[in-house]
C-alpha positions as CSV (number, residue, x, y, z in Angstrom):
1,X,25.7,-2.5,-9.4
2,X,26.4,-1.4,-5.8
3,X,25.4,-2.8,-2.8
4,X,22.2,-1.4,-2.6
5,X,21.0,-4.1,-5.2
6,X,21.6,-6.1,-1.9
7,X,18.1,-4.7,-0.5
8,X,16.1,-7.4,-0.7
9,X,13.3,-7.3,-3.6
10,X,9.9,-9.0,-4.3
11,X,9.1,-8.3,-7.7
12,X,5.5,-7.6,-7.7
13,X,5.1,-7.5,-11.7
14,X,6.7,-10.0,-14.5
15,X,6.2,-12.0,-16.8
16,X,7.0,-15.6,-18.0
17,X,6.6,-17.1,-21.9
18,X,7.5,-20.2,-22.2
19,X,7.3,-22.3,-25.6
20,X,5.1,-25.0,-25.0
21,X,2.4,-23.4,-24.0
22,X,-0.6,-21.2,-25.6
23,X,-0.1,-18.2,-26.8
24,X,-2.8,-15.6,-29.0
25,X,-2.2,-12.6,-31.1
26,X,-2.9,-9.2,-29.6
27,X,-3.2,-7.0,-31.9
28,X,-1.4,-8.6,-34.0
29,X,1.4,-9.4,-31.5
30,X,3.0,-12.1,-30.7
31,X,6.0,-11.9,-27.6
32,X,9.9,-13.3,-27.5
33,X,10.1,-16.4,-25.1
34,X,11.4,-15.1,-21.8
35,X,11.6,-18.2,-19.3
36,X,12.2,-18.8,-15.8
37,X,16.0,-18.9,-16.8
38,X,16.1,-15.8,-18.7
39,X,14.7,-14.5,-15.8
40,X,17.0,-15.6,-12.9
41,X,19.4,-14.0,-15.3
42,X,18.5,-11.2,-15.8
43,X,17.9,-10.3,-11.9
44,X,21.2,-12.6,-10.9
45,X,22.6,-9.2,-8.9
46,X,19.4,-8.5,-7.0
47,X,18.5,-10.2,-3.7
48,X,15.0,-11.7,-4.8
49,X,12.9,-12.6,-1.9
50,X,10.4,-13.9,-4.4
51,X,7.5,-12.1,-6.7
52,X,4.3,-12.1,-8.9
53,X,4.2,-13.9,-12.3
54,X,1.6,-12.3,-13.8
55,X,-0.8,-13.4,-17.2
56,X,-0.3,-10.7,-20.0
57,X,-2.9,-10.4,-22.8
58,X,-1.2,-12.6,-25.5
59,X,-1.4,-15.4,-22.6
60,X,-5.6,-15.2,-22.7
61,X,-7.2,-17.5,-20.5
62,X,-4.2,-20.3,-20.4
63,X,-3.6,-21.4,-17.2
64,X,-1.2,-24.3,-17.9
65,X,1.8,-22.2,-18.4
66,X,1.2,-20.3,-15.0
67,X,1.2,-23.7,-13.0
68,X,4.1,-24.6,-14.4
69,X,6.1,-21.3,-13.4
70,X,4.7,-21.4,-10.0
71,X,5.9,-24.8,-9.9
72,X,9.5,-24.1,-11.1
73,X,9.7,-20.9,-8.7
74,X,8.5,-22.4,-5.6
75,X,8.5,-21.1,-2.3
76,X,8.0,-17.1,-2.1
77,X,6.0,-16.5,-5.9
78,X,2.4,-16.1,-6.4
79,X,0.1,-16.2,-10.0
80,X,-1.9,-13.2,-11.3
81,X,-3.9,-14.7,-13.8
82,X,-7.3,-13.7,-16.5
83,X,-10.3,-15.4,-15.9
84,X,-13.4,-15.6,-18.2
85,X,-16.4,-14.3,-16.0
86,X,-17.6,-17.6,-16.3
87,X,-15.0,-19.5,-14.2
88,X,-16.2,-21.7,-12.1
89,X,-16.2,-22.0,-8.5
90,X,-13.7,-25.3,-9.0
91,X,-11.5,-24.0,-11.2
92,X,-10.6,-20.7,-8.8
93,X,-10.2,-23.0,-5.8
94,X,-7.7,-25.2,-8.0
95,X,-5.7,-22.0,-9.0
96,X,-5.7,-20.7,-5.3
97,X,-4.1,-24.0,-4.0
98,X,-1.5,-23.6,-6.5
99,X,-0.6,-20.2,-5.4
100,X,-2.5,-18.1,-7.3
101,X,-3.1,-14.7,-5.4
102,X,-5.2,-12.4,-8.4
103,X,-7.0,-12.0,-11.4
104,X,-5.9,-9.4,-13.7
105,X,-8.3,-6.9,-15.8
106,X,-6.6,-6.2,-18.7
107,X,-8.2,-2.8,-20.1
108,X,-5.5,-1.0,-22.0
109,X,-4.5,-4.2,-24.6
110,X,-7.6,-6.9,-23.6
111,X,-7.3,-10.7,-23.1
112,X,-9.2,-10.5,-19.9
113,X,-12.4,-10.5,-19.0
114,X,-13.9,-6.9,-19.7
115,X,-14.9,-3.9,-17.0
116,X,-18.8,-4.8,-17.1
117,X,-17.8,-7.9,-14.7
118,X,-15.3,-6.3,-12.8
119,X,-17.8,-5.8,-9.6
120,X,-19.1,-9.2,-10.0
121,X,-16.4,-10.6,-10.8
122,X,-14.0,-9.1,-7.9
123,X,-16.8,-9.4,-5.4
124,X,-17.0,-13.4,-6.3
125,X,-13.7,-13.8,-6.5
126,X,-12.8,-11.9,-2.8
127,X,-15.4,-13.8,-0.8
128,X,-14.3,-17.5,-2.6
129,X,-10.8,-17.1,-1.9
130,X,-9.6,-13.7,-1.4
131,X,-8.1,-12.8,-4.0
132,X,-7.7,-9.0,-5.3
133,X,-8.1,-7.4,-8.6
134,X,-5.0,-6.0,-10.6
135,X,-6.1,-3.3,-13.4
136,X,-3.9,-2.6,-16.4
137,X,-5.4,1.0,-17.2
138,X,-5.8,2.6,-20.3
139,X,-5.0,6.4,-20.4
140,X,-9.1,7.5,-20.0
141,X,-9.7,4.5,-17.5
142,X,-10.0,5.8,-14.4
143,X,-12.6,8.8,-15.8
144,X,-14.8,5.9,-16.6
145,X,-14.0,3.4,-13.5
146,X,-13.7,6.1,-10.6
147,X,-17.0,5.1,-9.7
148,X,-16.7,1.5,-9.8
149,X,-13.2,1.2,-8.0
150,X,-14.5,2.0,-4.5
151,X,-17.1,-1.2,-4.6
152,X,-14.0,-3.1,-4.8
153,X,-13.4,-5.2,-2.2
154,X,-9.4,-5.0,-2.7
155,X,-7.5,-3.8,-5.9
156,X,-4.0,-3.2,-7.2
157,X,-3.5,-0.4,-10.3
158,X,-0.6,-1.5,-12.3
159,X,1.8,0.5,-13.7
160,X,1.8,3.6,-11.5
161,X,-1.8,4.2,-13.4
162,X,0.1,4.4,-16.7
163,X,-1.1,7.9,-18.1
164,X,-0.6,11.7,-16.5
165,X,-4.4,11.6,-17.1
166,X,-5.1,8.8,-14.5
167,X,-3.5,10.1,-12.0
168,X,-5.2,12.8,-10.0
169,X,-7.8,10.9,-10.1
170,X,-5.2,7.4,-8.6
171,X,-4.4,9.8,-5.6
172,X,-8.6,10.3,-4.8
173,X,-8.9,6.9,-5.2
174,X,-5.9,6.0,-2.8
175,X,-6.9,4.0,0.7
176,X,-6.0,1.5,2.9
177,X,-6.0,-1.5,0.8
178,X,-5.7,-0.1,-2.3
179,X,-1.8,-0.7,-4.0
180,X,0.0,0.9,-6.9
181,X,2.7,-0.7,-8.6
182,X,5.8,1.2,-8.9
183,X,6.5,-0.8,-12.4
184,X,6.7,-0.5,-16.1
185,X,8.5,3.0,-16.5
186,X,9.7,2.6,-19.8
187,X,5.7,2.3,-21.0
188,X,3.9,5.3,-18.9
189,X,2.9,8.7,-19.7
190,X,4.0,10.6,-16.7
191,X,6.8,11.9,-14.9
192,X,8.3,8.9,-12.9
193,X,9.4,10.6,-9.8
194,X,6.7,13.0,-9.3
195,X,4.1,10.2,-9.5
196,X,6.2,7.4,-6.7
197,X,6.5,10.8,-4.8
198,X,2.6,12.3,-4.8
199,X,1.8,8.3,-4.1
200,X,4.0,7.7,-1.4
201,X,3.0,10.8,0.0
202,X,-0.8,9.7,0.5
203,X,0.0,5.9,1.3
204,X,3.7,5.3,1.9
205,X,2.4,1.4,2.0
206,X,0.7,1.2,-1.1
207,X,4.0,1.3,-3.8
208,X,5.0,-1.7,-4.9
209,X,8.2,-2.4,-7.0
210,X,8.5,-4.5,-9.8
211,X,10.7,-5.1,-13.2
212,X,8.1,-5.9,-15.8
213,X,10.4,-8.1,-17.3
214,X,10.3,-8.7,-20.3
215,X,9.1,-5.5,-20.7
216,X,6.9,-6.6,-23.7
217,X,5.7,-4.1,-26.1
218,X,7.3,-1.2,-23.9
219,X,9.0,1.9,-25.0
220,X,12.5,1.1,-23.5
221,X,12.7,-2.5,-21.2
222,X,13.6,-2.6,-17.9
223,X,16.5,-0.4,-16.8
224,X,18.9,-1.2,-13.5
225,X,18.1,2.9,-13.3
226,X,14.5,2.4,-12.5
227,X,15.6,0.6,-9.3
228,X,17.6,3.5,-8.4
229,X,15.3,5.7,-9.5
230,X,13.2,4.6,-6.7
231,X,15.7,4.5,-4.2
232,X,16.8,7.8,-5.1
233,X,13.2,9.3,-4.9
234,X,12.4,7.3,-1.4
235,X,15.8,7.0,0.4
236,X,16.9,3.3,1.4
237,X,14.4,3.1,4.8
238,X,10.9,4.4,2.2
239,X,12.0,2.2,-0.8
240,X,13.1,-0.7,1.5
241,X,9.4,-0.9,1.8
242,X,8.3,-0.3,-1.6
243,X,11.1,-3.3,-2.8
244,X,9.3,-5.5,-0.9
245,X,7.3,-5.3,2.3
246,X,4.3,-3.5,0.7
247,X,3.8,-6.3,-1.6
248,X,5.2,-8.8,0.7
249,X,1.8,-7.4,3.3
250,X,-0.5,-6.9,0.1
251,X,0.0,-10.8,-1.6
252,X,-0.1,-12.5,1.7
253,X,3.5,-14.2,1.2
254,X,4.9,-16.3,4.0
255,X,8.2,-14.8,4.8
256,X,11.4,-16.8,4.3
C-alpha cells in the first residue's frame, strides 16, 4: 500500500455474516462468516469514513443481523436491506430510525422481493421515508426493466450493471439521481475500465466505490488492485469523489 490508500473511502457495498443470526440456502449456497472484525481487518490500511452493509440473498428477509451491524458500526454506516412487498408501514419506519437507507432488489440470485413490485414497492418506500432502490442485475435485466427504471423515484445499479449486455443500455438510463456502484469486479462481465470510464463520462457523480467484501460467490474476491484500478482510470481529484463523496451525497450521511 502507498499513501493513496490514505484517500478517504466510504464503502458503498459489503457485506456482514455473522453466526447467530438467520441464514437460507441460495441455490444451494450457504456463505463463510465474515464479521464486523474480519472486516475492520481486512480494510485496516484504508481511511474508512464509513459505508453501506448491505442484505445479500442467503440473508432473506432477516433483519436482526442488520441492526446489530449498524449497531456495532455506529456513526457514518447505513443498512440496505430486502423487504417482502408486504412490509408494513411500522416496520420500514423502525428500520429507518436505525439507519437503514435502501431496500435492495435482488434479480440475478433472488431473496428479495421480485421486479413486479418494484414500482410499488420503490414509490411506497420513497414517499414513507425516502429511501432508494439498489438493483442487483442479471445479464438480460436491463432489456426487460428499461422501461420501468425511469418511474423510479431514485435508484442505485449495483455492480457497475454486472454484464457487457447491460450496459449501453446503463448509460441511456443514466440521470441526475440515478448511481452506479463502482463494485464487485471480480464477478462482472465487462471490461472494468472502459465501463467506470463511459460512466464517469455521462455523470462523473454517479460512481460509487465499494469492496464487496466478502466477495461471496465471486470469480476472484476483492483485490487492493481494484482500488487502484479506479484511481488509475479517474486520477486522485475524479476518484476522490467516486471513494466517497458520490455516495457520501447519494446515502444522505452526516459528515464526520
Amino acid at each position: 500500500m502507498n499513501d493513496t490508500t490514505k484517500l478517504p473511502i466510504f464503502d458503498s457495498h459489503f457485506h456482514i455474516i455473522s453466526k447467530g443470526y438467520p441464514l437460507e440456502l441460495n441455490d444451494g449456497y450457504l456463505p463463510d462468516e465474515f464479521s464486523i472484525n474480519d472486516y475492520y481487518e481486512r480494510i485496516c490500511s484504508y481511511t474508512s469514513v464509513g459505508g453501506a452493509v448491505v442484505s445479500g440473498s442467503f440473508q432473506g428477509f432477516d433483519q436482526t443481523y442488520l441492526l446489530a451491524a449498524l449497531k456495532t458500526l455506529g456513526s457514518g454506516f447505513v443498512g440496505v436491506t430486502q423487504l417482502p412487498a408486504t412490509v408494513s408501514d411500522e416496520e420500514i419506519l423502525n428500520l429507518d430510525n436505525h439507519g437503514i437507507r435502501a431496500v435492495r432488489f435482488n434479480l440475478n440470485r433472488g431473496g428479495s422481493a421480485g421486479a413486479e413490485d418494484l414500482i410499488s414497492m420503490a414509490t411506497r418506500i420513497y414517499d414513507l421515508v425516502g429511501w432508494h432502490v439498489e438493483l442487483y442485475l442479471g445479464p438480460e435485466s436491463l432489456s426487460q426493466l428499461q422501461d420501468k427504471i425511469p418511474a423510479l423515484p431514485k435508484v442505485c445499479i449495483d455492480h457497475l450493471g454486472v454484464s457487457d449486455s447491460n450496459l449501453e443500455i446503463l448509460l441511456n438510463l443514466i440521470r441526475d439521481g440515478l448511481a452506479v456502484k463502482a463494485t464487485g469486479f471480480g464477478r462482472v462481465d465487462l471490461n472494468v475500465e472502459e465501463a467506470i470510464t463511459k460512466i464517469h463520462k455521462v455523470s462523473p457523480d454517479s460512481l460509487m466505490f465499494g469492496t464487496d467484501l466478502p466477495s461471496t460467490r465471486a470469480r476472484r474476491v476483492y483485490s487492493d488492485q481494484d482500488f487502484y484500478t479506479v484511481l488509475d482510470v479517474l486520477g486522485e481529484n475524479e476518484a476522490q469523489k467516486v471513494f466517497s463523496e458520490n455516495a457520501i451525497n447519494f446515502y444522505g450521511v452526516e459528515k464526520t
